[in-house]
DOMISE-760573 format. One record per residue: x, y, z of N, C-alpha, C, CB in turn; residue in three letters. Coordinates in pm, whole numbers, padded with zeros to 5 digits, always signed. Glycine has a CB too. Example, Ala and Ser with C-alpha at 12.3 -4.5 7.8 and 13.67 -1.06 7.14 Angstrom:
+01319-00569+00780+01230-00450+00780+01320-00330+00780+01131-00447+00905Ala +01285-00225+00708+01367-00106+00714+01290+00003+00787+01408-00060+00572Ser 
//
This chain:
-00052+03469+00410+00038+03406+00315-00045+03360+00195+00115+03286+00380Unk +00034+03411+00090-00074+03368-00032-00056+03179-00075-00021+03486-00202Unk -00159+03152-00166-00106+02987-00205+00009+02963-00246-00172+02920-00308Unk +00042+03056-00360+00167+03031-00387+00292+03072-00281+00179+03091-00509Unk +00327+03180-00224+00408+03141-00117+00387+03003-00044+00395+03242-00025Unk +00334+02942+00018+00273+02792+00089+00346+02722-00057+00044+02767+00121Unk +00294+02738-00137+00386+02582-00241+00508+02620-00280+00315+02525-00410Unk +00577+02708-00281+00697+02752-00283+00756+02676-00163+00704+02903-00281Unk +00708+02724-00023+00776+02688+00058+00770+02532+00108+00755+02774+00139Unk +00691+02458+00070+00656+02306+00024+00713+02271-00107+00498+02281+00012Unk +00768+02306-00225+00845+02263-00319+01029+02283-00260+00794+02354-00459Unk +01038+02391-00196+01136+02409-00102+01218+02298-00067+01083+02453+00004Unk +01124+02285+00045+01171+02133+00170+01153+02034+00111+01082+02097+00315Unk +01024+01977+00000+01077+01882-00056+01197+01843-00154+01001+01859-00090Unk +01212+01927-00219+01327+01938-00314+01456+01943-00203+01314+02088-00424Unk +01445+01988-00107+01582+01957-00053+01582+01801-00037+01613+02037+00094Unk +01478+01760+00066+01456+01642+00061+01514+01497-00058+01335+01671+00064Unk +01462+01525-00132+01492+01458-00259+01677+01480-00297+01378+01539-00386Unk +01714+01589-00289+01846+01631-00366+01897+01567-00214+01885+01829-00429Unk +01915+01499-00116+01995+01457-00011+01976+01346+00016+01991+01518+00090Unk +01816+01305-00091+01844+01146-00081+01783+01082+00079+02037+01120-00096Unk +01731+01159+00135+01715+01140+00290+01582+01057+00291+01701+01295+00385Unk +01585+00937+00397+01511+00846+00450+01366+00947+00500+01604+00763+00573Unk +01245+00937+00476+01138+00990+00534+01008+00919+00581+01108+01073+00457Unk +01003+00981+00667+00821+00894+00725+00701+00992+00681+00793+00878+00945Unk +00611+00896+00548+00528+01007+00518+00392+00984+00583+00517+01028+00367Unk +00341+01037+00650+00189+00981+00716+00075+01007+00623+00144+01061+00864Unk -00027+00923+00628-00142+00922+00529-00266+00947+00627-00153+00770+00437Unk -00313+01045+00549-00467+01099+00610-00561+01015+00639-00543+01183+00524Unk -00560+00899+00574-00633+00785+00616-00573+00670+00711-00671+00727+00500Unk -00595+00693+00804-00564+00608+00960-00449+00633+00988-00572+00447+00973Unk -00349+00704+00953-00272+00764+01001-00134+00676+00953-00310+00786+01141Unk -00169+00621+00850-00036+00488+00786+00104+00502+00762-00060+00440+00644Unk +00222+00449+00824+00345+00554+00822+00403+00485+00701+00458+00565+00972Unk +00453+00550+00617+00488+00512+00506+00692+00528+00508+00388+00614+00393Unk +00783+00454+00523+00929+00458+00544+00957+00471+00402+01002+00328+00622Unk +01048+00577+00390+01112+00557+00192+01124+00705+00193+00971+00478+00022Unk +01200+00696+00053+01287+00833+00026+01176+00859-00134+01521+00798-00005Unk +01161+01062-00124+01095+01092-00196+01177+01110-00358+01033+01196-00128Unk +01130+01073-00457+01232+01045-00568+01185+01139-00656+01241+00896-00631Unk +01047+01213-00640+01003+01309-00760+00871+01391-00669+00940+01203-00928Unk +00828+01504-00742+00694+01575-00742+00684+01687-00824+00658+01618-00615Unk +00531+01690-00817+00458+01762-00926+00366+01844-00785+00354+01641-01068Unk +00272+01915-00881+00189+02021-00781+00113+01934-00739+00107+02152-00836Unk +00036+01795-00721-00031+01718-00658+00004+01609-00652-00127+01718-00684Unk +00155+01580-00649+00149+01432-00627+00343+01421-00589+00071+01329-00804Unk +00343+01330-00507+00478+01244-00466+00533+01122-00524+00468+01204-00344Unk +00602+01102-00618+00666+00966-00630+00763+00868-00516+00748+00992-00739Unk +00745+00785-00451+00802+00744-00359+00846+00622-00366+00743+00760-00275Unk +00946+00617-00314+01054+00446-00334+01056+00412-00195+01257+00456-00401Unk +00944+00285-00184+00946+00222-00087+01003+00043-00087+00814+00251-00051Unk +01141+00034-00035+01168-00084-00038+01216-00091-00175+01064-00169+00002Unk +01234-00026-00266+01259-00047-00396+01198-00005-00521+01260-00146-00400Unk +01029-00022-00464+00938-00010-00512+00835+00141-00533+00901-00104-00456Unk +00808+00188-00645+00738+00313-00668+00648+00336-00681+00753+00365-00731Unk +00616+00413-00561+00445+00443-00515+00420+00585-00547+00406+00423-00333Unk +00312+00639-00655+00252+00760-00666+00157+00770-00537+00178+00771-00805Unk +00150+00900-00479+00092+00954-00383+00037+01057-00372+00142+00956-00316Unk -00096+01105-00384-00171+01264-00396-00135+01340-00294-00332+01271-00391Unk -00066+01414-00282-00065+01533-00174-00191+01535-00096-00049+01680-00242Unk -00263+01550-00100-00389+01551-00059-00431+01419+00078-00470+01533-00205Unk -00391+01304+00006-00364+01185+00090-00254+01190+00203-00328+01078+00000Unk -00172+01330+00226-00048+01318+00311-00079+01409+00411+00091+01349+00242Unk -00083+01380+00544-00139+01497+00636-00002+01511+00721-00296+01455+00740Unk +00143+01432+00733+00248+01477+00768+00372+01373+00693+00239+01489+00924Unk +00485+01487+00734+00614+01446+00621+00739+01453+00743+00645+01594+00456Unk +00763+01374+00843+00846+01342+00925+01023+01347+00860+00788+01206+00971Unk +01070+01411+00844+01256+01405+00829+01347+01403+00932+01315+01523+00763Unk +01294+01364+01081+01395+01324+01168+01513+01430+01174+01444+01190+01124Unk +01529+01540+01070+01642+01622+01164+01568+01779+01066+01878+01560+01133Unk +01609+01847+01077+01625+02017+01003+01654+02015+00829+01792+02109+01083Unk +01518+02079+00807+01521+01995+00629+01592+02147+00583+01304+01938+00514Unk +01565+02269+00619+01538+02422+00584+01540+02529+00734+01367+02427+00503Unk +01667+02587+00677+01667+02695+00779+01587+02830+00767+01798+02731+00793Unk +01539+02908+00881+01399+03067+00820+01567+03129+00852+01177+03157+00976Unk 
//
């Protein structure tokens, strides 16, 4: 799979994500920190996130899983 297929299919699921407004648990590569809140924007390296109200930029890079509790994208 080339890179760009992989960010296609990661702009994908997040963009569904976002357009449904859905509650997510994002985990952070560093100690494993669960982060609760809905994703409100992205770019090719980074997540805008509304936690509690509040808007947290986040590097892709810093995110080692993206929990949605049900079926974001059907193959």
């Amino acid at each position: 799979m080339s890179d760009l297929a992989g960010f296609e299919l990661q702009n994908s699921i997040i963009n569904n994500i976002i357009k449904e407004e859905r509650f997510v648990t994002v985990y952070t590569t560093k100690k494993g920190v669960p982060i609760r809140c809905k994703i409100t924007g992205n770019d090719k390296f980074t997540l805008l996130l509304d936690v509690e109200g509040k808007q947290q930029l986040v590097f892709k890079s810093g995110i080692s899983t993206i929990l949605a509790g049900k079926q974001v994208i059907n193959f």
